[in-house]
C-alpha positions in Angstrom: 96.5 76.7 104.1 97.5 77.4 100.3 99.8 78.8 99.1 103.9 78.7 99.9 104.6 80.3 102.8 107.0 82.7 101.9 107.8 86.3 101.4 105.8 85.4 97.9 103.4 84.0 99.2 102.9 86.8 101.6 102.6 89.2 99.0 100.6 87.6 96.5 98.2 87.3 100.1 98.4 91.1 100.7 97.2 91.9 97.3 94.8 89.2 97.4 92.9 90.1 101.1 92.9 93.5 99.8 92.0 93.9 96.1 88.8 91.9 96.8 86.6 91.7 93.9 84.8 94.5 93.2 81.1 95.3 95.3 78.9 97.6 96.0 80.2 101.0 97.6 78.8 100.1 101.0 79.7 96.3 101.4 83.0 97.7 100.0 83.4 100.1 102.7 81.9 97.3 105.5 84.7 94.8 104.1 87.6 97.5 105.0 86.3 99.2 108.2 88.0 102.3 107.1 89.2 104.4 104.5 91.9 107.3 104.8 91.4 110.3 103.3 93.5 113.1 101.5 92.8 116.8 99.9 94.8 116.3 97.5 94.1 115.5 93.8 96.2 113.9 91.1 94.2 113.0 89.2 91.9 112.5 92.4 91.4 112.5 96.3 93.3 109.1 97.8 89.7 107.9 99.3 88.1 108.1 95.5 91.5 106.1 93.7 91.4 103.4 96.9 87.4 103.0 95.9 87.4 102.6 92.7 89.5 99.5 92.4 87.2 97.9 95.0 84.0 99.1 94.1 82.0 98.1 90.4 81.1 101.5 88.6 83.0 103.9 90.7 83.0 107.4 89.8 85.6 109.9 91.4 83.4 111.8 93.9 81.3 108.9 95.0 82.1 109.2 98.1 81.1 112.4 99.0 77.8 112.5 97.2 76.2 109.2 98.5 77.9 110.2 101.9 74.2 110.8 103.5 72.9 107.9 102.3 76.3 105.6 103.4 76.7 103.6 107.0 79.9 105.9 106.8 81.5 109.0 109.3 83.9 111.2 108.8 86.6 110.4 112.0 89.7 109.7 113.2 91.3 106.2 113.1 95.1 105.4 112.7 94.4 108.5 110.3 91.9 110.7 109.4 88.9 109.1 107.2 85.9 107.2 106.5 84.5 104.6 109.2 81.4 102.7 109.8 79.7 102.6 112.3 80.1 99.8 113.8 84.2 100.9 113.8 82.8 104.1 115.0 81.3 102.6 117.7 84.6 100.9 118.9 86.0 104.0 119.4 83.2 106.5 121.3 82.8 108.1 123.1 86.2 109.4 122.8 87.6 111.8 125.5 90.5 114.3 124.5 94.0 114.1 125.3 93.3 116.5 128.4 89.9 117.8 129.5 88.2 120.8 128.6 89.2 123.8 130.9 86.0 126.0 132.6 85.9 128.2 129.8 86.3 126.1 127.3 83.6 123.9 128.1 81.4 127.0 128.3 82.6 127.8 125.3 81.4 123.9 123.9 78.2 123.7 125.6 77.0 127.2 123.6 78.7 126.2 120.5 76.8 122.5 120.8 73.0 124.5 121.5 73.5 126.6 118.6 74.2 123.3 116.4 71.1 121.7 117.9 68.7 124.6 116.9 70.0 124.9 113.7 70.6 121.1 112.6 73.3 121.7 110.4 76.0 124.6 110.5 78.9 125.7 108.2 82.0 127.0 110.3 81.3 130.5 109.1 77.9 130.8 110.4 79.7 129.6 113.6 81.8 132.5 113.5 79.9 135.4 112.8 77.5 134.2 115.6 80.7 133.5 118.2 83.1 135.4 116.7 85.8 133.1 118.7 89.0 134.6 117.1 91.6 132.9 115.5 94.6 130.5 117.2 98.1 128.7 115.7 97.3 125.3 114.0 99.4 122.8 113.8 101.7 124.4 111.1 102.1 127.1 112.9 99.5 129.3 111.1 96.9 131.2 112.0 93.1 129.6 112.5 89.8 130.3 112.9 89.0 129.1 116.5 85.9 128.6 115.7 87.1 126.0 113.0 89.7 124.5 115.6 86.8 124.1 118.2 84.3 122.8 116.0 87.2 119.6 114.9 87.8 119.3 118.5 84.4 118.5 119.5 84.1 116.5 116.1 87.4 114.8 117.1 85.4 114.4 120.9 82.2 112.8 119.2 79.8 115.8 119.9 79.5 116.7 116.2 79.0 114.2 113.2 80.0 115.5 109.6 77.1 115.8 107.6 78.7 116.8 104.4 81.0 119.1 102.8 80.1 122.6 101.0 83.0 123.3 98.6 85.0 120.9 101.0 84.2 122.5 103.8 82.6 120.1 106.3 79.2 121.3 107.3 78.7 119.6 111.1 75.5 118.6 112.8 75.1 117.5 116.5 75.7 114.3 117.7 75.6 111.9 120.6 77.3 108.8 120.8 75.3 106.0 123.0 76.4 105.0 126.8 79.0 102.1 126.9 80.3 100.0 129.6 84.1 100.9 130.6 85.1 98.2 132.6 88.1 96.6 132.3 86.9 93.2 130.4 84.7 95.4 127.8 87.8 98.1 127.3 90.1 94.5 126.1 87.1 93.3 124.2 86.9 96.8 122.1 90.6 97.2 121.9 91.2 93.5 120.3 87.7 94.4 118.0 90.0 97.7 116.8 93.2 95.8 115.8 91.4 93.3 114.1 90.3 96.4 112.0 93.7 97.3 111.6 94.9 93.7 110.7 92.0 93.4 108.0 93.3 96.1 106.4 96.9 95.5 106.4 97.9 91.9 107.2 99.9 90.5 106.2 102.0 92.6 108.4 105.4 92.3 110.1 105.8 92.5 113.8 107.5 96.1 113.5 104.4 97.5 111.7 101.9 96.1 113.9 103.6 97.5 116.3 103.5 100.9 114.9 99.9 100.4 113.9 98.6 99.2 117.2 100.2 102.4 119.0 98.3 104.7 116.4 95.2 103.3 118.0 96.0 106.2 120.1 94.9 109.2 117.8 91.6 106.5 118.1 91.3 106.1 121.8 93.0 108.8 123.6 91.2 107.5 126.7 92.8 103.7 126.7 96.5 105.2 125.2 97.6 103.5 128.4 96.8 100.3 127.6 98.5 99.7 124.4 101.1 97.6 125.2 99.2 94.8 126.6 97.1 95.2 123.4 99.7 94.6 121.3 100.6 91.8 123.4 97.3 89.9 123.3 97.2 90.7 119.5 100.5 88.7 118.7 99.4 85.6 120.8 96.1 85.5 119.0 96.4 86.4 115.5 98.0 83.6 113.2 101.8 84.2 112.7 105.1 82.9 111.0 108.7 83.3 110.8 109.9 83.9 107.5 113.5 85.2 106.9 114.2 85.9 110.1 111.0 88.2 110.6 107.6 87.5 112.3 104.1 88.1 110.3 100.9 88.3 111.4 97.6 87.8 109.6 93.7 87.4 111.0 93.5 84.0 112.7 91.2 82.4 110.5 92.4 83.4 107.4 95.6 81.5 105.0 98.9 83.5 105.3 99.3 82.1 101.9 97.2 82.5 98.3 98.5 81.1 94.9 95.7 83.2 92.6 97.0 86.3 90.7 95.3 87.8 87.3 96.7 89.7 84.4 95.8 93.1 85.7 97.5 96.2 86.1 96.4 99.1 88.6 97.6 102.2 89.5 97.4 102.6 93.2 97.1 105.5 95.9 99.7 106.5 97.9 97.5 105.7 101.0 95.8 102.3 99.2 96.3 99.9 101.8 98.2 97.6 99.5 100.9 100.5 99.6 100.2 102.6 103.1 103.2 100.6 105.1 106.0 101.1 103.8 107.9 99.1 105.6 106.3 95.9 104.3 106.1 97.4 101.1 109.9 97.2 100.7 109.9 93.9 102.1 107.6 92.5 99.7 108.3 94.6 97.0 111.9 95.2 97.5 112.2 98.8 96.5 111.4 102.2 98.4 108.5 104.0 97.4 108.2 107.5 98.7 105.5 110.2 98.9 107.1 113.3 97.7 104.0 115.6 97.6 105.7 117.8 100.4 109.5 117.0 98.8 111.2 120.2 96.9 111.2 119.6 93.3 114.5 119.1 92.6 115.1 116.1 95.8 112.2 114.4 94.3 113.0 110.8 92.4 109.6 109.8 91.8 107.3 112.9 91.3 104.4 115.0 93.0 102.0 112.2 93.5 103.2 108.9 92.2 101.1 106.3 91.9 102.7 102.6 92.3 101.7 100.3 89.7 100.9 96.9 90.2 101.5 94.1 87.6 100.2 91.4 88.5 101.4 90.5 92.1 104.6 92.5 91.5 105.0 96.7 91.6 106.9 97.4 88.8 107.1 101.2 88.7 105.2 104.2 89.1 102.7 106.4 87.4 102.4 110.4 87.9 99.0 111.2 86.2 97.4 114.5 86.1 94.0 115.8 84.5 94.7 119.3 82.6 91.8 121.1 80.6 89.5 117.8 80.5 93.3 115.4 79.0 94.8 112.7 81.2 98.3 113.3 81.1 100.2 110.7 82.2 104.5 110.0 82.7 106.0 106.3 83.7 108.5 104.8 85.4 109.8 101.5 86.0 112.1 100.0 88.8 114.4 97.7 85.9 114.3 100.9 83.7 112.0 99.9 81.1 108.1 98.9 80.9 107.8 95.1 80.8 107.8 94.2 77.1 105.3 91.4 76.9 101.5 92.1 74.8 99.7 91.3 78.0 101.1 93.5 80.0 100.5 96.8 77.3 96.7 95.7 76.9 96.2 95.5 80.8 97.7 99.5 81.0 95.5 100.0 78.2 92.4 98.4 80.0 93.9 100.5 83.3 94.2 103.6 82.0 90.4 103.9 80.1 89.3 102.5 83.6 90.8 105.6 85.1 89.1 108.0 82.3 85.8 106.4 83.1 86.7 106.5 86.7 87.5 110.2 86.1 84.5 111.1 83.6 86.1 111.3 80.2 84.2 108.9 78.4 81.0 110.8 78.4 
């Protein structure tokens, strides 16, 4: 082991594990397992600005136009995103939280034939053949059923996502090969999942692995039940400490600890795993950051989307950044009030902030 083990230590490892250097986009997306995704854009979608910093020559958009060529699916994890597929695998076949009712399966065997002879659908081809009406979503609007069926079955493993029209996801059939279910291979797939989890988020403390093992349930409806022993086996396996009082844990055969940092600064999504717990971001950063996308105006402290920037090993502020008429725009804050004053720090925002515009397409 390197490294102090410490709360420093521990975060100098989270950045570390995480901001690996940069690769290729798929041995970047086989090194995390999974990506989360979000709509929204400031200056662009959460999957694109975790991406770039971990993939060489990454344009916003990436994503979604080498998607057909990628070892990648749209799915469900501990959140909605991008997984391989061997993660994928882990996972399916999926059952729903309750089985489909008579008429609804009717419903899902038609829907899944007319996907088959077309290979590809939009939703709105869907409807004008089914015409399935609309229900409440989860906001309490209305739906297109034929929208909310088609994510169910996606959500099921029937359908894959193909690609997006306009961001729309465009869905093709798909069928997810037999697997065992006994009760040794059920453990084996479970551990196999929270070592995704720990490789994206470790080092975490007990509380969040806690929280993240029981979101495995939005992953495997079907094994929800047996959570708690996962978590279980998961803290006698993985490689832990006790530091102030609280227990860590980190992938067995890795160092809790690093001592390498570089002069960089980044500007990081609000779902980056560097920044995604924010528990252990408090702990290891000692300050609250919030996501105030959904916060009125006037209760908001740090703005719309702010993006935490990292100096260094430490997050010293913020970053609210927004692309108008073909201009960045961009407005700062700092935890101590005040940008650090030193030369090194101003040339590495420099250096970050033309990475964005190339990032973003404004130096052609």
């Amino acid at each position: 082991m390197t490294g102090k083990l410490d709360v420093d230590g521990l975060r100098r490892a989270a950045i570390a594990r995480s901001l690996f250097a940069p690769t290729t986009l798929q041995r970047a997306l086989d090194r995390l397992g999974f990506v989360q995704a979000d709509p929204i854009r400031a200056p662009a979608r959460a999957q694109d600005l975790t991406l770039r910093h971990r993939v060489a020559g990454y344009r916003a958009g990436d994503l979604e136009r080498q998607y057909a060529r990628l070892d990648v699916h749209e799915d469900v994890f501990v959140n909605y995103g991008f997984v391989t597929s061997a993660v994928q695998a882990l996972m399916h076949p999926r059952r729903g939280p309750t089985p489909w009712t008579a008429a609804r399966g009717r419903q899902v065997r038609a829907l899944l034939d007319f996907v088959r002879a077309r290979g590809a659908v939009h939703p709105r081809e869907v409807d004008r053949h089914f015409s399935h009406g609309t229900v409440t979503n989860y906001w309490g609007g209305a739906s297109s059923a034929t929208t909310h069926l088609l994510d169910a079955m996606h959500y099921r493993g029937l359908l894959r996502v193909v690609g997006r029209e306009a961001g729309i996801r465009i869905y093709a059939a798909h069928e997810h090969a037999a697997a065992a279910n006994d009760a040794a291979t059920r453990r084996a797939r479970l551990d196999a999942l929270v070592d995704v989890v720990v490789r994206m988020y470790a080092p975490l403390p007990a509380a969040s692995l806690s929280v993240l093992v029981r979101r495995l349930r939005y992953a495997v409806p079907q094994w929800t039940g047996e959570l708690t022993r996962t978590l279980e086996r998961a803290k006698r396996r993985l490689a832990h400490a006790r530091i102030d009082g609280i227990d860590w844990y980190w992938p067995a055969e890795e160092a809790a600890a690093v001592d390498t940092q570089d002069d960089l600064v980044r500007l990081l999504a609000p779902f980056d795993p560097v920044v995604w717990d924010r528990r252990r971001f408090e702990m290891l950063w000692s300050w609250a950051y919030r996501f105030e996308a959904y916060t009125p105006v006037p209760k908001r402290k740090l703005g719309y989307y702010a993006l935490p920037l990292l100096w260094r090993d430490r997050v010293i502020g913020w970053a609210n950044v927004s692309l108008t008429n073909g201009t960045l725009r961009s407005d700062f804050g700092y935890v101590s009030s005040r940008a650090p004053r030193d030369r090194a720090f101003r040339r590495a925002l420099g250096e970050e902030m033309n990475r964005l515009r190339t990032f973003l397409g404004l130096d052609a």
